[in-house]
N, C-alpha and C positions, 0 to 999 in steps of 0.2 A: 769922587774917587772910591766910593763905598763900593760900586758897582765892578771897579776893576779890581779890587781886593776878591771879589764874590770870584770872577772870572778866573782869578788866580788861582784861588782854593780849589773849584770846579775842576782846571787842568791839571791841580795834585793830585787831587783825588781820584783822577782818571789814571793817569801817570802807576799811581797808588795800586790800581786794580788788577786779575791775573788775564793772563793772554801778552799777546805776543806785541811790540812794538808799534805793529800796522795795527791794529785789533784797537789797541788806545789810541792810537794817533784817529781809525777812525770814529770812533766812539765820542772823541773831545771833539771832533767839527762834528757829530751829530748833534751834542749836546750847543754847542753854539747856534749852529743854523736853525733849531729849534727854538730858541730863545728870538732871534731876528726875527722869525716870522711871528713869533707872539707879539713883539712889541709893535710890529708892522700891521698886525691883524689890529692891536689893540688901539695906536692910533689913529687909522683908518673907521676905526668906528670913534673914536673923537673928535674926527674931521668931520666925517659924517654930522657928527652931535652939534656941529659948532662951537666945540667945549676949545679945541687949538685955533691957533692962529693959522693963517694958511702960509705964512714964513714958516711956520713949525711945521705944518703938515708938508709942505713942499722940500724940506729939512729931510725929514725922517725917509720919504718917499724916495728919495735920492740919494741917501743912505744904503738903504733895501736892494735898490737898483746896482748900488755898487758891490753890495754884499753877496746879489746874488752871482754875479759874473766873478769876481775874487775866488767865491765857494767853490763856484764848476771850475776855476782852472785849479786848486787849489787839488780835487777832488779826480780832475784829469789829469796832475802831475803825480798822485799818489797810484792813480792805476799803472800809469808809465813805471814809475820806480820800481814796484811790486813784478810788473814784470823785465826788466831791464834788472835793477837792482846796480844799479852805476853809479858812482857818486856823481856826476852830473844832474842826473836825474835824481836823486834825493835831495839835493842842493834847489833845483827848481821848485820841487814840492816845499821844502823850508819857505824859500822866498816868497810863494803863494801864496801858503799858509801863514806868513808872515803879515802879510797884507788883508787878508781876510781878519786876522787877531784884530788890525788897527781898526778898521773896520767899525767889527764888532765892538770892543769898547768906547769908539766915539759915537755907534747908536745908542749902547746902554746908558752913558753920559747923556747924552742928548735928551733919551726919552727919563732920564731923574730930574734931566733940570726941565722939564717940559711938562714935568705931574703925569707923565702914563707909567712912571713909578713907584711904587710906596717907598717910603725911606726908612 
């Protein structure tokens, strides 16, 4: 759970910064999807290594996969909003964005309890 504390902080302190709504909103799925592909780069050379198990490499792999489809609707419902600006259409980007969050901290869990984290 240390890792979903980090992710919390992370989206305050985005939250925190100056610029507009959209500006942080997209800045915190930069700062995530950044972190997905590092843990995905990094157990991929684990896998590689024979240092994971392939339940865990196939884990993570499948993770990524979901993470990346989550992001792009996540990232297509922010462009729709921005220009629509409807609550329908903000509501969709929440939901996406929602789903990409879950995502993302059941990778970074994943990859703490799997050692491609330091603790």
């Amino acid at each position: 759970m240390k890792y979903f504390g980090i992710a919390c902080v992370v989206l305050l302190l985005l939250t925190g910064c100056p610029g507009t709504q959209t500006e942080k909103a997209a800045k915190a799925m930069l700062v995530t999807q950044t972190a997905i592909v590092d843990v995905a780069t990094t157990a991929n050379n684990l896998c590689v290594a024979g240092v994971l198990s392939q339940n865990e490499c196939d884990d993570i792999a499948d993770m990524y996969e979901k993470a990346k489809v989550t992001y792009d609707l996540a990232e297509s419902a922010l462009a729709t909003a921005l220009q629509t600006d409807s609550d329908d259409s903000w509501q969709k980007y929440q939901t996406f964005h929602e789903n990409f969050m879950k995502i993302y901290i059941d990778m970074l869990t994943a990859a703490a309890s799997y050692g491609i984290l330091e603790e």
